[in-house]
C-alpha positions as CSV (number, residue, x, y, z in Angstrom):
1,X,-31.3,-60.2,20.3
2,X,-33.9,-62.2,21.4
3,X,-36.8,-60.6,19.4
4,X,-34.4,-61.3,16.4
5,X,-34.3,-65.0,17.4
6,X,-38.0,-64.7,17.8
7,X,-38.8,-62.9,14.6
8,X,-36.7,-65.9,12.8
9,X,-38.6,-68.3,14.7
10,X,-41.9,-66.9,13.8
11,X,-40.5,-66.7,10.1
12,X,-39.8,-70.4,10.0
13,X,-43.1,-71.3,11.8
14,X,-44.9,-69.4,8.8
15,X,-42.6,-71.5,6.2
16,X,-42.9,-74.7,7.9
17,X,-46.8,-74.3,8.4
18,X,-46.9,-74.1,4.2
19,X,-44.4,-77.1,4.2
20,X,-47.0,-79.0,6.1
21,X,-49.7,-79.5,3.7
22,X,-46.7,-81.1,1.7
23,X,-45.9,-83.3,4.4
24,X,-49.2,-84.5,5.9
25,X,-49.0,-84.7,9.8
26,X,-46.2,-82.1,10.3
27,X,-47.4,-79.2,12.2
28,X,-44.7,-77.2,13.4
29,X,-45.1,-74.0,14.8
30,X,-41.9,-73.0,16.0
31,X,-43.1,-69.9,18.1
32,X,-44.2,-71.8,20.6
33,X,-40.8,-73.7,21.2
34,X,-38.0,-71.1,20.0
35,X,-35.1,-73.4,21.0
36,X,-36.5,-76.2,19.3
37,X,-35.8,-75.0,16.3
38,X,-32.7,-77.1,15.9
39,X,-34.3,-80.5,16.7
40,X,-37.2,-79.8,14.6
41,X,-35.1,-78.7,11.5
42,X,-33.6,-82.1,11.9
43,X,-36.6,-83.8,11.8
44,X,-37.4,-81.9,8.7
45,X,-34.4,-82.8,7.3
46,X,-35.0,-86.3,8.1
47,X,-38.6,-86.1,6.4
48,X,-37.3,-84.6,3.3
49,X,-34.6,-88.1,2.8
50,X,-37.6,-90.1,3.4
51,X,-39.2,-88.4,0.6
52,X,-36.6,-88.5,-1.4
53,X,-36.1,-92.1,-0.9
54,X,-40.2,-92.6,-1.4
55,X,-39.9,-90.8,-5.2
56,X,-36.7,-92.6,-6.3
57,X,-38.7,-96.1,-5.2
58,X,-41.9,-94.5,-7.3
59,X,-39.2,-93.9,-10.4
């Protein structure tokens, strides 16, 4: 169970890393913090409407 929850975590790391050169200043490396992953989806999430927000301003 946990080296599923560790593989996943790993996974998103690797996903999030690529994300990162999208969102400048976001390094997330979820194998550090397994349990964070919650929290730091959120803060993703939260990213992503700014974004949002930042091209419908641009259009």
């Amino acid at each position: 169970m946990i080296t599923v929850i560790f593989s996943i975590s790993v996974y998103f790391g690797f996903i999030f890393k690529i994300g990162s050169r999208f969102f400048k200043g976001t390094n997330i490396i979820f194998y550090d913090n397994p349990c964070g992953i919650n929290r730091l989806l959120l803060k993703q999430k939260k990213r992503l409407k700014n974004l949002r927000r930042f091209l419908t301003k641009i259009n």
